[in-house]
C-alpha positions as CSV (number, residue, x, y, z in Angstrom):
1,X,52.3,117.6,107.5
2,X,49.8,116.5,105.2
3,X,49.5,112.7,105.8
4,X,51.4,111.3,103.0
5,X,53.3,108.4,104.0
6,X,54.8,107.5,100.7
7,X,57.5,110.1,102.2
8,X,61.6,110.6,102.6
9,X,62.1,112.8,105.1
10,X,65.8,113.6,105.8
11,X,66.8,116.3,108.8
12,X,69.6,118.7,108.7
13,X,71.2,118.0,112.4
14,X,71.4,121.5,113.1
15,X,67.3,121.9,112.3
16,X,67.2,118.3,114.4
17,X,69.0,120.3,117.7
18,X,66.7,123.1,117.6
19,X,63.8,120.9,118.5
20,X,62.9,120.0,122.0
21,X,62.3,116.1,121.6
22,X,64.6,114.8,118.8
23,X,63.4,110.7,120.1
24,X,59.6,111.8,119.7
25,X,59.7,113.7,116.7
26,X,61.4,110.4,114.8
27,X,58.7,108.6,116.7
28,X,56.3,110.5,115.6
29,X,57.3,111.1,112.1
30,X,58.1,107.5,111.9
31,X,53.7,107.3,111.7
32,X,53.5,109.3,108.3
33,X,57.0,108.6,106.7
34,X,58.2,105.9,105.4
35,X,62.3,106.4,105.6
36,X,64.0,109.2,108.2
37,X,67.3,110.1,108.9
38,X,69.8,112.6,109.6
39,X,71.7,114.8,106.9
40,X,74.7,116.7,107.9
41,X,78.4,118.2,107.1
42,X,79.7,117.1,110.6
43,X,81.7,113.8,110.8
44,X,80.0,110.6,111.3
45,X,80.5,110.3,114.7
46,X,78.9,113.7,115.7
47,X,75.8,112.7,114.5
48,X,76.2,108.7,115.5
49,X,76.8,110.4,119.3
50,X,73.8,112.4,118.7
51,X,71.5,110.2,117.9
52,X,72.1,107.3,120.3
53,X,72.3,109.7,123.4
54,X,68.4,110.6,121.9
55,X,67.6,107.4,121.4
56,X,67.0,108.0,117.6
57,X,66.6,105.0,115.3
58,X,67.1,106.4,111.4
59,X,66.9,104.8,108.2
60,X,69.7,106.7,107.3
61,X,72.9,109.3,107.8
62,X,75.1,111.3,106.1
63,X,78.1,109.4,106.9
64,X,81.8,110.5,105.2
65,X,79.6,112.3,102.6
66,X,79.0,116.3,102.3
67,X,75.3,116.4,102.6
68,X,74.1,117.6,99.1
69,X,75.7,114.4,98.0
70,X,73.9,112.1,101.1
71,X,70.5,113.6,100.1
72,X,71.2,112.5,96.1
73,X,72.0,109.2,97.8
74,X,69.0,108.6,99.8
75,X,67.3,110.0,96.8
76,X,68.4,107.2,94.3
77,X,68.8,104.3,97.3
78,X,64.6,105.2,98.8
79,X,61.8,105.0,96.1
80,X,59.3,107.3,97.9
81,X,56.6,110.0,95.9
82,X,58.0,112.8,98.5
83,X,61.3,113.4,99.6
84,X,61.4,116.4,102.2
85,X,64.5,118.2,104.0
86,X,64.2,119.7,107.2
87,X,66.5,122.6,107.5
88,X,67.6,125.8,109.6
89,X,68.2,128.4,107.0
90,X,68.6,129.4,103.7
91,X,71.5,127.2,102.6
92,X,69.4,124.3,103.3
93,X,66.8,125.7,101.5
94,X,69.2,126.5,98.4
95,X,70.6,122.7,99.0
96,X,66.9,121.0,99.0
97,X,66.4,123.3,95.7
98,X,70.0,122.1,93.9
99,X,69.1,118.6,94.7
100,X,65.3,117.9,93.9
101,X,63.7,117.6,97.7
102,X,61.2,120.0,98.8
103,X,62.4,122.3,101.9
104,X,60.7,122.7,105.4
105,X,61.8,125.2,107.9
106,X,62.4,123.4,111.1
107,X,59.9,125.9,112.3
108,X,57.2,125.5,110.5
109,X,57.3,121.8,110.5
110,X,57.2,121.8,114.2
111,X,54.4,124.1,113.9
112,X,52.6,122.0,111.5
113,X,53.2,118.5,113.3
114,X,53.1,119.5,117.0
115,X,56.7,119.4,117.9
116,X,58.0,121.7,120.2
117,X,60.9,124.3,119.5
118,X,63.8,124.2,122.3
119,X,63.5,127.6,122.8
120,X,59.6,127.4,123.3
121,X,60.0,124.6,125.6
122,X,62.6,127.2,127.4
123,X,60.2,129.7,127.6
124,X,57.6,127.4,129.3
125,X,60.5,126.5,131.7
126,X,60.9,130.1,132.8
127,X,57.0,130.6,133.2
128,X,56.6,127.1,135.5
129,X,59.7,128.6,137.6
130,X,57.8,131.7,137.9
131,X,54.8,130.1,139.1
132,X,56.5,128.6,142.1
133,X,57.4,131.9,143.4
134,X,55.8,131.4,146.4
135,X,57.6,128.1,147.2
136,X,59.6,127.9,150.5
């Protein structure tokens, strides 16, 4: 990211799953953003379950809301200069466009903060395995 802390970052839950350490990338983000949260279609409880089984602490959710209409929420309730949506694909990039928050592929935010993609952290699994061939 670029340091700006006067920030809104909101994630799509789906982008949110795709990264290895949900817990450390709020923690993390929580040192150059000023509000985070989670944005999503799926009913409250999916994402309350989600985020207390990782520990995640957000400054705001979706709730009974579809989540063009959370985002224009968080938009009018959060006075920041930058409001950024983490997404998976091109609907949330049309979404973030329709609704005034710039997008960020899930992968290239990890890329550009130093979070780790599930399926990297897979792929480093499968290499330490491979290393142990030679174990008893």
């Amino acid at each position: 990211m670029n340091g700006d802390s006067d920030m809104t970052l909101a994630f799509e839950l789906e982008a949110l799953k795709e990264l290895a350490s949900p817990e450390r990338v709020f923690e993390d983000a929580r040192g150059w953003t000023e509000y985070i949260g989670v944005v999503s279609e799926k009913p409250t409880y999916v994402v309350t379950n989600f985020t207390r089984k990782n520990r995640i602490r957000q400054d705001f959710f979706s709730g009974p809301r579809g989540k063009a209409e959370s985002l224009e929420g968080v938009k009018d309730q959060f006075d920041t200069e930058r409001y950024v949506y983490v997404g998976a694909n091109d609907d949330d990039e049309r979404l973030a466009d329709e609704v005034g928050w710039e997008y960020l592929d899930v992968e290239d935010a990890a890329e550009a903060a130093d979070w780790i993609v599930a399926s990297h952290a897979e792929d480093e699994d499968d290499d330490a395995e491979q290393v142990r061939d030679d174990w008893p």
